[in-house]
Backbone as ProteinMPNN parsed JSONL, in Angstrom:
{"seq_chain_A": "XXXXXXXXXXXXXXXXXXXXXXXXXXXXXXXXXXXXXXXXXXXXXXXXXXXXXXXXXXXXXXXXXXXXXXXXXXXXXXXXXXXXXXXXXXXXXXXXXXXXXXXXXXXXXXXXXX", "coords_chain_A": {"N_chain_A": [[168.48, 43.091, 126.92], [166.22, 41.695, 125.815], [165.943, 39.718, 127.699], [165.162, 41.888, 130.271], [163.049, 42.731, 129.162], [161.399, 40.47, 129.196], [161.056, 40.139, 131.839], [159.839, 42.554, 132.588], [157.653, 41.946, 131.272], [156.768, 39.405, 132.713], [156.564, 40.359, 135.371], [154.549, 42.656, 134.843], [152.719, 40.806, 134.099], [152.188, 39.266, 136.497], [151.23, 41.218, 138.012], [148.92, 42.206, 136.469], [147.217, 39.663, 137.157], [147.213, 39.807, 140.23], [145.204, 42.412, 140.092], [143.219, 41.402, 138.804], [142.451, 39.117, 140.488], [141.789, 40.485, 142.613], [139.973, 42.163, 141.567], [137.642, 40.12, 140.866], [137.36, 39.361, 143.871], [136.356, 41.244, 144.867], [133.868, 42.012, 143.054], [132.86, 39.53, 144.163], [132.218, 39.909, 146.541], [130.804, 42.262, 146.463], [128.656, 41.017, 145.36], [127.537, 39.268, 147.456], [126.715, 41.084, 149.319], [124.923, 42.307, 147.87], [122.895, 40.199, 147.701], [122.629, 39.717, 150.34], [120.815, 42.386, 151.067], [118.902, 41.91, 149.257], [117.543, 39.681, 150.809], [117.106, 41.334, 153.595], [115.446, 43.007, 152.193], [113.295, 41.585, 151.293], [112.654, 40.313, 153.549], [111.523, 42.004, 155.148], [109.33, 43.131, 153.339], [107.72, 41.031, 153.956], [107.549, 41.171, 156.389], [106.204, 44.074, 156.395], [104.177, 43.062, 154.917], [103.049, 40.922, 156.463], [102.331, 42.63, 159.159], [100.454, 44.406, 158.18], [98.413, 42.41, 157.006], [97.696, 41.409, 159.719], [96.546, 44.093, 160.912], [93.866, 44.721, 158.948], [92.395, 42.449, 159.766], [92.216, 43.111, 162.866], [91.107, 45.48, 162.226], [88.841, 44.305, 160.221], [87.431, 43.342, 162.584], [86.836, 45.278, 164.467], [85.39, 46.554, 162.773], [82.915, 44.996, 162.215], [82.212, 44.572, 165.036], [81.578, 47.284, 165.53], [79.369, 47.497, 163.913], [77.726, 45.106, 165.078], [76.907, 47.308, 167.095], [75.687, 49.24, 166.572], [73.459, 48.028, 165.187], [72.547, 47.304, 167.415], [71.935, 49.345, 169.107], [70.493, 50.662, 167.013], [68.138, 48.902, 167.622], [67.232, 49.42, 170.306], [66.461, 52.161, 170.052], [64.145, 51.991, 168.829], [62.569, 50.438, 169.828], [62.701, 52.518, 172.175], [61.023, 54.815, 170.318], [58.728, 53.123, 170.12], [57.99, 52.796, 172.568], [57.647, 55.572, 173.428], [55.542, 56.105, 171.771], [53.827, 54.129, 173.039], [53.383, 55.419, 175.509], [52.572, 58.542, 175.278], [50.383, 57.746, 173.814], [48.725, 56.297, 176.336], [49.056, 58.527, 177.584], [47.373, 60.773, 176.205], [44.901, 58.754, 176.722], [44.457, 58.936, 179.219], [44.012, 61.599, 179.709], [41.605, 62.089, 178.276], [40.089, 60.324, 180.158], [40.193, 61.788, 182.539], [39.172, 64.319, 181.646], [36.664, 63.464, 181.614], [36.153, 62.742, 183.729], [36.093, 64.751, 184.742], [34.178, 66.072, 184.13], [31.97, 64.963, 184.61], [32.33, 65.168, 187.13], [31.681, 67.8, 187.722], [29.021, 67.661, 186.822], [27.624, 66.325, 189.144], [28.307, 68.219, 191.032], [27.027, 70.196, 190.02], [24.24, 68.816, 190.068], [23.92, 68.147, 192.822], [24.235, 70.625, 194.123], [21.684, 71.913, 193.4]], "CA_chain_A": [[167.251, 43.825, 126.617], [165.211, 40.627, 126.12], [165.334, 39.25, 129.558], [164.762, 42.951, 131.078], [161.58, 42.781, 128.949], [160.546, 39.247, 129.411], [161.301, 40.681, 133.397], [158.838, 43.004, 132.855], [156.382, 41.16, 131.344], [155.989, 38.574, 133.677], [156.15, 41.375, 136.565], [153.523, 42.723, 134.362], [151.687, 39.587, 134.471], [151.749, 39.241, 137.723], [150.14, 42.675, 138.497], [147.577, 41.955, 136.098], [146.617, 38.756, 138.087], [146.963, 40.608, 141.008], [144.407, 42.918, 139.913], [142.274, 40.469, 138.374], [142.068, 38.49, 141.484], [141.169, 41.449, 143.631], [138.517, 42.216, 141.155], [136.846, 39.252, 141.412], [136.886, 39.29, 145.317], [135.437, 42.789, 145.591], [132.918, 41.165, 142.486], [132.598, 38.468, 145.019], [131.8, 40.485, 147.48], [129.504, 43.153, 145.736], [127.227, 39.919, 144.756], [126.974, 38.626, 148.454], [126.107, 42.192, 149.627], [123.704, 42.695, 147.472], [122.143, 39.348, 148.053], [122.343, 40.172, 151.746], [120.371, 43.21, 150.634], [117.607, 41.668, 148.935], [117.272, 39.062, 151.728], [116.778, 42.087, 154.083], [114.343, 43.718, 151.777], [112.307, 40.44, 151.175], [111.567, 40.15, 155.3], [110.986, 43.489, 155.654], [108.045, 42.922, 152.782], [107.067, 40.298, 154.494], [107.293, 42.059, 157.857], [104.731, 44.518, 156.224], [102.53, 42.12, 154.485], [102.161, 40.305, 158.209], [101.542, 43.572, 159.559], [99.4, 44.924, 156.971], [97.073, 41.363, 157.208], [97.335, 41.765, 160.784], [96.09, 45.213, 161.183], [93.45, 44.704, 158.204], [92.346, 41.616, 160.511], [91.832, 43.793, 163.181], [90.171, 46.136, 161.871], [87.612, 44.01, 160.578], [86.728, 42.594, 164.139], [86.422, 45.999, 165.139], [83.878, 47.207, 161.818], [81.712, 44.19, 163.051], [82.144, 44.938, 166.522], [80.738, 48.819, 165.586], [78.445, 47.124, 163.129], [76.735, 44.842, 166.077], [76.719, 47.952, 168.469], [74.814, 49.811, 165.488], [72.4, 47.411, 165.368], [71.953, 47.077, 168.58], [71.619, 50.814, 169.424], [69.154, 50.825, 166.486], [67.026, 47.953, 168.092], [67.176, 50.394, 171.601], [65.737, 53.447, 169.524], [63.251, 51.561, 168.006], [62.342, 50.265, 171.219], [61.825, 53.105, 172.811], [59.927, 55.252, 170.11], [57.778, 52.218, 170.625], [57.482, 53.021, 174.317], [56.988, 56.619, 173.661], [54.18, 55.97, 171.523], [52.877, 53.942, 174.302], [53.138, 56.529, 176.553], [51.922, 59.458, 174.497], [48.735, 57.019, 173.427], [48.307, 56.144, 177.684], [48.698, 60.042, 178.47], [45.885, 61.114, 175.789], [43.771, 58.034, 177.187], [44.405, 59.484, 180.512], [43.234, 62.968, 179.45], [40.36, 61.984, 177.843], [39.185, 60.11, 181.534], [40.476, 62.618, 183.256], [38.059, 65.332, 181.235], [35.162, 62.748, 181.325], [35.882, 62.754, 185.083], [36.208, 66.274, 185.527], [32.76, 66.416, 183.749], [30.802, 63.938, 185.652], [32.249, 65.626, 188.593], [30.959, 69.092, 187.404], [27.701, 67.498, 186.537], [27.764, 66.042, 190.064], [28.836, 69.297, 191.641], [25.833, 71.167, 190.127], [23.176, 68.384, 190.574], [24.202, 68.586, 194.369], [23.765, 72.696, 194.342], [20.514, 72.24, 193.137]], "C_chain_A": [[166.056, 42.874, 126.608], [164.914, 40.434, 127.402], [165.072, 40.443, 129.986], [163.137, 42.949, 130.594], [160.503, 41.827, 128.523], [160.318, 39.5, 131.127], [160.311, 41.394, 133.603], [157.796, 42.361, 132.222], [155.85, 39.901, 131.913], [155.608, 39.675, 134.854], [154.671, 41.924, 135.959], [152.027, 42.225, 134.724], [151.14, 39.183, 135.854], [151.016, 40.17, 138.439], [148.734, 42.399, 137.882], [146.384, 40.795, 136.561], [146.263, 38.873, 138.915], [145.565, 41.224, 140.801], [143.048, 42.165, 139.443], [141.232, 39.842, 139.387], [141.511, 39.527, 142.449], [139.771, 42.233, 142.923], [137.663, 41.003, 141.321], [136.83, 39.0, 142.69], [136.11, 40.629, 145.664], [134.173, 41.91, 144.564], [131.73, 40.558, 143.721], [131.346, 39.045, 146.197], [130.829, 41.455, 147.723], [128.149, 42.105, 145.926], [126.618, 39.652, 146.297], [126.253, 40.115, 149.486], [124.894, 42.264, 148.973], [122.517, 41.447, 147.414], [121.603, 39.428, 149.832], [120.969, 41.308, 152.028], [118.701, 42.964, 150.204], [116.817, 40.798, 149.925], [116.694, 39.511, 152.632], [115.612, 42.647, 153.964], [113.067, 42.59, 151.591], [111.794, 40.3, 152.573], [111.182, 41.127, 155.798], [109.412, 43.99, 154.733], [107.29, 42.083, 153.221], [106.583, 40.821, 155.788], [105.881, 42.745, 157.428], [103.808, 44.354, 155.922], [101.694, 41.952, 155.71], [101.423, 41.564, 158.596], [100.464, 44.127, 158.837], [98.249, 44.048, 157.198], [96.789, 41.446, 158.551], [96.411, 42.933, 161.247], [94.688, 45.298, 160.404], [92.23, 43.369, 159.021], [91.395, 42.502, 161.481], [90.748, 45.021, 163.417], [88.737, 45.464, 161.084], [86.903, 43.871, 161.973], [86.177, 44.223, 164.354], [85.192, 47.066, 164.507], [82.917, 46.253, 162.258], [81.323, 44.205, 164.153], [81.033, 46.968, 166.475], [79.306, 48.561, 164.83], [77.095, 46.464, 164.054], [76.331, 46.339, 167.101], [75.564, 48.664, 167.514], [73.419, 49.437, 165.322], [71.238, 47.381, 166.594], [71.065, 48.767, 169.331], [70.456, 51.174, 168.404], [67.933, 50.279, 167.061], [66.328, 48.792, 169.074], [66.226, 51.633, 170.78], [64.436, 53.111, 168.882], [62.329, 51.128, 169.05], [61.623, 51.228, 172.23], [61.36, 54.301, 171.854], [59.101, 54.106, 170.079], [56.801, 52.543, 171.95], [57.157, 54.586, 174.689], [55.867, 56.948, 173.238], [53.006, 55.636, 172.672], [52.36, 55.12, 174.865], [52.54, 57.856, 176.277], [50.322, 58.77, 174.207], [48.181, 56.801, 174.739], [48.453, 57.632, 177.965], [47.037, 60.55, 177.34], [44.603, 59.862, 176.742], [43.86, 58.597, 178.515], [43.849, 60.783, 180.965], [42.256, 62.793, 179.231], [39.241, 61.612, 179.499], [39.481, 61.286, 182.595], [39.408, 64.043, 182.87], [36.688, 64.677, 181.14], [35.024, 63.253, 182.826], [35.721, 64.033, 185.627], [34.652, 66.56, 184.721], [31.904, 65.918, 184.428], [31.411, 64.135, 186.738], [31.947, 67.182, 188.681], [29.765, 68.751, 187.477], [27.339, 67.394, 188.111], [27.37, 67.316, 190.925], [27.067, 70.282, 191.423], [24.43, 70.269, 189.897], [23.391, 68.263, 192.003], [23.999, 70.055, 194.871], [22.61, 72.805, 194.165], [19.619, 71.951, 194.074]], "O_chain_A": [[165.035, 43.127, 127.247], [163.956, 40.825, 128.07], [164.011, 40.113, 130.515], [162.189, 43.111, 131.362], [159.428, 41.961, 127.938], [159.32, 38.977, 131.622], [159.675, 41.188, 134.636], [156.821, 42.268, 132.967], [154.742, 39.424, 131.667], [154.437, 39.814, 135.206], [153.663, 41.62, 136.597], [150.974, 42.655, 135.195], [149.997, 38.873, 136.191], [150.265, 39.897, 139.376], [147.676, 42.358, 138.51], [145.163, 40.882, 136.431], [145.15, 38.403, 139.149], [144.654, 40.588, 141.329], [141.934, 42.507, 139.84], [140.001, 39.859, 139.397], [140.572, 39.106, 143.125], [138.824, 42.731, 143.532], [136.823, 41.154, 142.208], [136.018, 38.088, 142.844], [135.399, 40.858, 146.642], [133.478, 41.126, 145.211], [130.576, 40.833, 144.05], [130.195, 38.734, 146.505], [130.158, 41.596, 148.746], [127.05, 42.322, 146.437], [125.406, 39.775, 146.471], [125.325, 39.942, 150.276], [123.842, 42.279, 149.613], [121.356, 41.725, 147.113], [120.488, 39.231, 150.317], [120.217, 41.156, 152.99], [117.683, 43.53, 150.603], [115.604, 40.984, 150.02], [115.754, 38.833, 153.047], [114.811, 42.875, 154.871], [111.91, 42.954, 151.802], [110.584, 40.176, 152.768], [110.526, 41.182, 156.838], [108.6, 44.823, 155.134], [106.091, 42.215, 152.976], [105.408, 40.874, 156.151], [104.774, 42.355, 157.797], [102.752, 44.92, 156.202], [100.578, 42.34, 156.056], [100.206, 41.685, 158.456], [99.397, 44.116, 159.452], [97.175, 44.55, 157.53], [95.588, 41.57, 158.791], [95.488, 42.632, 162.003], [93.949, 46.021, 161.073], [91.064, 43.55, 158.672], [90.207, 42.704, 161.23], [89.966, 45.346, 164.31], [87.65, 46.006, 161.287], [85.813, 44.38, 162.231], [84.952, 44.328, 164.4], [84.454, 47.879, 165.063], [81.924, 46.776, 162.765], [80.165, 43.896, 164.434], [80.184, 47.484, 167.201], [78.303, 49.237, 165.058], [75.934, 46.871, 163.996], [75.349, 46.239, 167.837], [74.415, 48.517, 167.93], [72.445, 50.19, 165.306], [70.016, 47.408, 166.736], [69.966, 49.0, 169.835], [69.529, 51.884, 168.795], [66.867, 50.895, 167.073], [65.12, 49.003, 168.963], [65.103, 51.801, 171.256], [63.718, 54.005, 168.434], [61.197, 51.61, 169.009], [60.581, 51.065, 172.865], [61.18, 55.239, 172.631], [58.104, 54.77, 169.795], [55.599, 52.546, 172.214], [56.633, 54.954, 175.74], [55.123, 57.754, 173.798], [51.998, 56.217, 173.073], [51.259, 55.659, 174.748], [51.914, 58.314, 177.233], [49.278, 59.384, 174.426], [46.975, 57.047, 174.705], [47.683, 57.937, 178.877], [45.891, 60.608, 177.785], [43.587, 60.285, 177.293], [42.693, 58.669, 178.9], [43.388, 61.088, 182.065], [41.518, 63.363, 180.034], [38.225, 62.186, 179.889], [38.664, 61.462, 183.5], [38.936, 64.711, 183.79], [35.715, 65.257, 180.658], [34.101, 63.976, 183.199], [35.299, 64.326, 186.746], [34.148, 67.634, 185.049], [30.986, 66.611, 184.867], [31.158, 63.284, 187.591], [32.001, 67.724, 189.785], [29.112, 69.466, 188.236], [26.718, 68.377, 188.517], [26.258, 67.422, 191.443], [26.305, 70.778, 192.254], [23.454, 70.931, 189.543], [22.223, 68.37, 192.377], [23.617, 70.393, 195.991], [22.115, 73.8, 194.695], [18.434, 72.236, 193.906]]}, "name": "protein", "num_of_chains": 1, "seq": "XXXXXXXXXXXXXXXXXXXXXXXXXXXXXXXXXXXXXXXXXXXXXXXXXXXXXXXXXXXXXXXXXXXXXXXXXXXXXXXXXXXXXXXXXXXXXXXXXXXXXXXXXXXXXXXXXX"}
């Protein structure tokens, strides 16, 4: 009866080692997964940082790029109500000689009839 149940308690023992040892390799193996895991997730934050500064990058150049055209397209409008003033201030001066002339060629007209 002894030895049958010193028989089983080493068999015992040996299962429980068994088991032991196969917990700590799945353990094992949990840990390096999930380090695998975070490794993954860490370049994939990085991935989107880059992209993120990249794109952010980008998009400045292209608010300064709309920012000069802005400017520039203001300068152009400014420019030419400038040049329509002109031209509005040279058409009245052009009316005005143009009704002097059409007067002193009336006057003309009827000191010649007389």
């Amino acid at each position: 009866q002894l030895h049958l149940t010193t028989s089983e308690k080493n068999e015992l023992a040996r299962s429980l080692e068994m088991v032991q040892n196969e917990l700590q390799e799945k353990e094992r193996e949990i840990k390096r997964e999930i380090s695998e895991y975070k490794d993954r997730l860490l370049q994939a934050e990085r991935a989107h940082q880059d992209a993120m500064t990249e794109a952010n990058q980008k998009n400045e150049v292209e608010i300064e790029a709309c920012h000069e055209k802005i400017g520039s397209l203001e300068y152009f409008i400014s420019s030419q109500k400038l040049e329509i003033e002109h031209l509005k201030s040279n058409k009245e001066q052009l009316n005005t000689s143009l009704k002097e002339a059409n007067q002193a060629l009336g006057e003309l007209l009827k000191t010649k009839v007389r």
